[in-house]
C-alpha positions in Angstrom: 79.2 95.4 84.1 81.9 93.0 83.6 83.6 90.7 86.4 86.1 88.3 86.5 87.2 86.1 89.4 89.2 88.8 91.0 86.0 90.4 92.1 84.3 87.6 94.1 85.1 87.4 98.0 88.3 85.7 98.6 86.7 84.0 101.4 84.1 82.4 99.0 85.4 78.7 98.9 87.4 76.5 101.0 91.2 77.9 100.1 90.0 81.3 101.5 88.5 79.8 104.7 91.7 77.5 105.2 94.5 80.7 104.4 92.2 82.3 107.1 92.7 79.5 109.5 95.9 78.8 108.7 96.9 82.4 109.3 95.0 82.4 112.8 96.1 79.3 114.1 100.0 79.3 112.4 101.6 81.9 115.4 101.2 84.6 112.9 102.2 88.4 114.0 99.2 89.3 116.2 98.8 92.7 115.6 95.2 93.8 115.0 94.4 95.4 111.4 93.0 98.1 113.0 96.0 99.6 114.0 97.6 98.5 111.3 99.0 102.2 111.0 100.2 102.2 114.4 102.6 99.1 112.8 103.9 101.0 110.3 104.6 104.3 112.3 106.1 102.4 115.1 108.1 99.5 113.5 109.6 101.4 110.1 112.7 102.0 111.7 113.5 98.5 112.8 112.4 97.3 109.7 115.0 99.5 108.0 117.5 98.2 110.7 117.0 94.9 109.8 117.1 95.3 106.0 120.5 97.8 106.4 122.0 94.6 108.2 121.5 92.1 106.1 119.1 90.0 108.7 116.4 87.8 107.2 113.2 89.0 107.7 109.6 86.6 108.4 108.4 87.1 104.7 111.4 85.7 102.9 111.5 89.3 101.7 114.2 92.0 101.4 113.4 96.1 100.7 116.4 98.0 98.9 115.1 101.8 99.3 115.3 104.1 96.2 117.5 106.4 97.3 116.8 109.7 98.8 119.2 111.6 95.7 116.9 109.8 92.9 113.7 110.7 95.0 114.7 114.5 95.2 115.7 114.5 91.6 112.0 113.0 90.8 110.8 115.9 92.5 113.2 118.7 91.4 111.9 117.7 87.5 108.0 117.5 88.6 107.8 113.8 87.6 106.7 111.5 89.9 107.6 107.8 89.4 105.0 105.4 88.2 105.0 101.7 90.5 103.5 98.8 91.0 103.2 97.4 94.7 102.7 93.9 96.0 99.6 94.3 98.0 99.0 91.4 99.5 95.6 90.3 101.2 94.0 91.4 104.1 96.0 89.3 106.9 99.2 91.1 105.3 98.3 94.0 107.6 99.7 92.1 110.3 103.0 91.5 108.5 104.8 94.3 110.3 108.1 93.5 108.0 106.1 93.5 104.6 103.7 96.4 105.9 107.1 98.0 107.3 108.8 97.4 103.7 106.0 99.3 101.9 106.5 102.8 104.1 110.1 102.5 104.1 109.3 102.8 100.3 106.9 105.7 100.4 109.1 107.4 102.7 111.7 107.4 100.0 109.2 108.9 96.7 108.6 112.7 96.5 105.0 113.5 98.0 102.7 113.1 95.6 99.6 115.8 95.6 97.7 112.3 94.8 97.0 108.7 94.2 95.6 106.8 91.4 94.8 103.2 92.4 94.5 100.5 90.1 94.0 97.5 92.0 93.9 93.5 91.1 90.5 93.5 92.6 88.1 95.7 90.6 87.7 94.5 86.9 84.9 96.4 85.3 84.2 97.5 81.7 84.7 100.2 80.4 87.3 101.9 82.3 84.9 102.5 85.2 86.3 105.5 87.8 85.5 105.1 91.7 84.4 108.1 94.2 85.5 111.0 94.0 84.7 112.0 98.2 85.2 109.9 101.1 83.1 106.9 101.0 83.2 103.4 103.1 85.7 101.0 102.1 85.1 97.7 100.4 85.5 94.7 102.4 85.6 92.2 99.3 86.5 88.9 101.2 84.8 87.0 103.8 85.1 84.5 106.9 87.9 86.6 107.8 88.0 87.4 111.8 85.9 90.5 112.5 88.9 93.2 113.2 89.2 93.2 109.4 86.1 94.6 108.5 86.8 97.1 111.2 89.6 99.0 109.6 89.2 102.6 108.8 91.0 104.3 105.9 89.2 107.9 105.4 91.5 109.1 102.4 90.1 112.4 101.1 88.8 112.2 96.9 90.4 113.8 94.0 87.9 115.1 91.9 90.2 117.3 89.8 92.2 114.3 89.4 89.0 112.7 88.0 88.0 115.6 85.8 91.9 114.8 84.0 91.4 111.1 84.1 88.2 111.5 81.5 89.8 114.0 79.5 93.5 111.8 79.0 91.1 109.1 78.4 88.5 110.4 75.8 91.2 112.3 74.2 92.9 108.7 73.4 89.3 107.5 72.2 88.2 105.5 75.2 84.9 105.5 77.1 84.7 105.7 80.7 81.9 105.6 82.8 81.2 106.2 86.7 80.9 104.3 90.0 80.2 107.4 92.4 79.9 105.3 95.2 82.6 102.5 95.0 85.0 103.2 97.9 88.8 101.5 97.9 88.8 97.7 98.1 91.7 96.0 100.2 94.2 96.0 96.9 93.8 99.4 97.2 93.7 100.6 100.7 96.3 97.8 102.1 98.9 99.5 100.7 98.0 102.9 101.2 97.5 102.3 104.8 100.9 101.5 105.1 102.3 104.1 102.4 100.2 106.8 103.5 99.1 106.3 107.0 97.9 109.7 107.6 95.1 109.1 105.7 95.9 112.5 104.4 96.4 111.7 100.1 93.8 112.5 98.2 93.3 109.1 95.8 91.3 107.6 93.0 90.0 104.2 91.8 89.8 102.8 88.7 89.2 100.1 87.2 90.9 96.9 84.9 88.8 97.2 82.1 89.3 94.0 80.9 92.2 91.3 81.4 93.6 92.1 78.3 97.4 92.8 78.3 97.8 95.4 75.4 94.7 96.9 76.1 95.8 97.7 80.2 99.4 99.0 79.0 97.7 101.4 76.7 95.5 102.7 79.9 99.1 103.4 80.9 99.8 105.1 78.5 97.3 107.1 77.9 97.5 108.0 81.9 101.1 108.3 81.8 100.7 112.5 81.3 99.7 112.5 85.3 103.0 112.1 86.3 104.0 115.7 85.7 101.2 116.9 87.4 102.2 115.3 90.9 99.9 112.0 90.5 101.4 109.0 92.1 100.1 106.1 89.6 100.2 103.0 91.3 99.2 99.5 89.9 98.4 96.7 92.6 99.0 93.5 92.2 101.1 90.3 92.4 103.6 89.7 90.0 102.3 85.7 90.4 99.3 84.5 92.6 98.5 81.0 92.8 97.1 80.5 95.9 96.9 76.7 95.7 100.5 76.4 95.6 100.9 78.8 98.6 103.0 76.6 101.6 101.8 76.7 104.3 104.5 75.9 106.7 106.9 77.8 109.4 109.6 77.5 106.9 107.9 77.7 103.3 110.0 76.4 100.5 110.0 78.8 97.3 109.6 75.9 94.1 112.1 76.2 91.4 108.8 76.9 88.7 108.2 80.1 90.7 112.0 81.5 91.0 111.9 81.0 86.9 108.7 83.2 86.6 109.7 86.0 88.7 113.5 85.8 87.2 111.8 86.3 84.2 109.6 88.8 85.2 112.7 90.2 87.1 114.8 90.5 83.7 112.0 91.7 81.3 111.9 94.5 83.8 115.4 95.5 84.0 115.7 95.9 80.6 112.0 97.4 79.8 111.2 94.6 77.5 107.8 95.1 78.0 106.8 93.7 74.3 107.4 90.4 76.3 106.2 91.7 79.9 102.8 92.3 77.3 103.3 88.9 75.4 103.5 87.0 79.0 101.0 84.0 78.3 103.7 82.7 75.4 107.1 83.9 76.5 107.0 83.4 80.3 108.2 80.4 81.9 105.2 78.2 84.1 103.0 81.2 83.4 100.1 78.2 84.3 101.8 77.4 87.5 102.5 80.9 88.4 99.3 82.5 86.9 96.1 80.7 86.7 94.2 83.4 86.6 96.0 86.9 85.6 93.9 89.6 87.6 96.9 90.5 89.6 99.7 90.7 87.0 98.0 92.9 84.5 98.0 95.8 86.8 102.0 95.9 86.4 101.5 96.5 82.7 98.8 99.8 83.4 102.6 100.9 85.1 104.6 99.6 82.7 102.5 101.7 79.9 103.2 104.7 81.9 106.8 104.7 81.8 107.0 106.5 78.8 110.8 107.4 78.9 113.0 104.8 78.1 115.8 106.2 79.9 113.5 105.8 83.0 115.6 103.4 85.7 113.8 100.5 86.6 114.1 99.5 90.7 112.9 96.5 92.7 112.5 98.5 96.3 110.5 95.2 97.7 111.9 91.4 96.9 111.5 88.2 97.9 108.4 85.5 98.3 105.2 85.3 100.5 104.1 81.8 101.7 106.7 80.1 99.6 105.8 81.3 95.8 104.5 84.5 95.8 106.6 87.1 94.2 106.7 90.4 96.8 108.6 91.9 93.8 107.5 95.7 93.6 108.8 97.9 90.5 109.6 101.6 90.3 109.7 103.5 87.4 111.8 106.6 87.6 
């Protein structure tokens, strides 16, 4: 087994215990994660309010909905998009605009007939694929207040859609192997709780194999097949995550070093450069500042690989910055 520092507790050192108490004692939203889904049912239309009227929202963060014509025509060809989602960390579910922004998203994408996660948090080699029934989730963080280690997210498994996983994936020459009893961990079931609040999707795990860039967008690649059998591939992430540079006050200021990064990111994008998006480490501007360690970018690039069709339009349905520096930038392929 292979881990990197994406798999250690985020609580496990004094930045996690201070975001904690920040995030307690800071007049943060006080909704309990628990009923985190009870947020998102009950809150998406202001939300969408909000963003229709321009109004700035908590998370110095704005959501521009695909629309509901480029959804149906996703649907009416029997391709679903390919995306990468901002996940955020565990105190996110009591965001009720960013938790908000993700279901006005999934509210907007055909229904998928599933999910398959790749999350920021689960870096194991080789390409390692999670349960395939209903198992407990994964609270990887800790000396977070108890509620969060409460929350429930019973997704049904997709053992078919494992079955197609090994065959894309040995087909292309690439071992796998199995962790039949690794639930979701919160970069995967965050977003999902919001997205798919029914608990009702049937979704899949797997893992980063390794933090390398080329080898991840080749995983997309290789994946990328899924899309026109109603899979919903979703890479989870942070576009840029330095949490030492987080600010940590009422009005956070976004630096100029991290408006350069996800401009760039931004424009690689757009124009589905991802020979640079893949060549980040030399072509991106403060990459050091905005990336010290890369766990949570290299899950864009598994999405990225996916979008095999260069005529695919590219879409930013979530924008904007969380605690000052970190990008909320979400992509959508097709």
């Amino acid at each position: 087994m292979m881990t990197n520092e994406s798999t250690k507790p985020i609580g496990d050192n004094a930045l996690g215990r201070r975001e904690f108490l920040r995030a307690s004692a800071g007049g943060a939203v006080t909704l309990l994660a628990s009923s985190a889904v009870v947020s998102c049912q009950t809150h998406d239309k202001q939300a969408a309010s909000l963003s229709s009227a321009g109004a700035p929202s908590s998370g110095q963060s704005r959501t521009a909905a695909a629309s509901s014509g480029q959804a149906k025509t996703a649907a009416a060809s029997g391709r679903m998009p390919v995306i990468f989602a901002a996940h955020g960390n565990p105190m996110f579910m009591d965001d009720a605009v960013f938790m908000n922004e993700l279901a006005s998203w999934s509210k907007n994408l055909p229904k998928p007939k599933a999910v398959l996660m790749i999350s920021a948090h689960w870096e194991e080699q080789p390409f390692t694929i999670g349960a395939t029934r209903t198992v407990p989730l994964i609270y990887d963080f800790s000396g977070f207040p108890a509620r969060y280690y409460q929350v429930q997210y019973q997704a049904p498994g997709a053992p078919w859609l494992a079955e197609r996983v090994r065959a894309l994936m040995a087909g292309a020459g690439m071992q796998t192997a199995e962790a039949p009893d690794r639930g979701l961990d919160h970069g995967a079931y965050v977003p999902m709780i919001c997205m798919y609040p029914a608990a009702d999707m049937p979704v899949l795990q797997v893992s980063l194999p390794s933090m390398n860039a080329a080898e991840n967008f080749r995983i997309g690649q290789t994946l990328a097949p899924l899309r026109d059998e109603g899979v919903l591939i979703i890479g989870a992430g942070f576009l840029s995550h330095n949490l030492r540079a987080v600010d940590w006050g009422e009005s956070p200021v976004t630096p100029n070093w991290a408006k350069e990064f996800d401009d760039w990111a931004a424009a690689a994008l757009a124009k589905r450069n991802f020979e640079e998006l893949i060549d980040f480490k030399a072509r991106a501007p403060a990459v050091r500042m905005a990336l010290p360690t890369v766990e949570h970018y290299v899950p864009v690039l598994v999405a990225a690989g996916a979008s095999t069709d260069t005529s695919e339009a590219v879409q930013f349905p979530i924008t904007g910055y969380a605690f000052g520096s970190l990008t909320k930038r979400s992509v959508q392929f097709g």
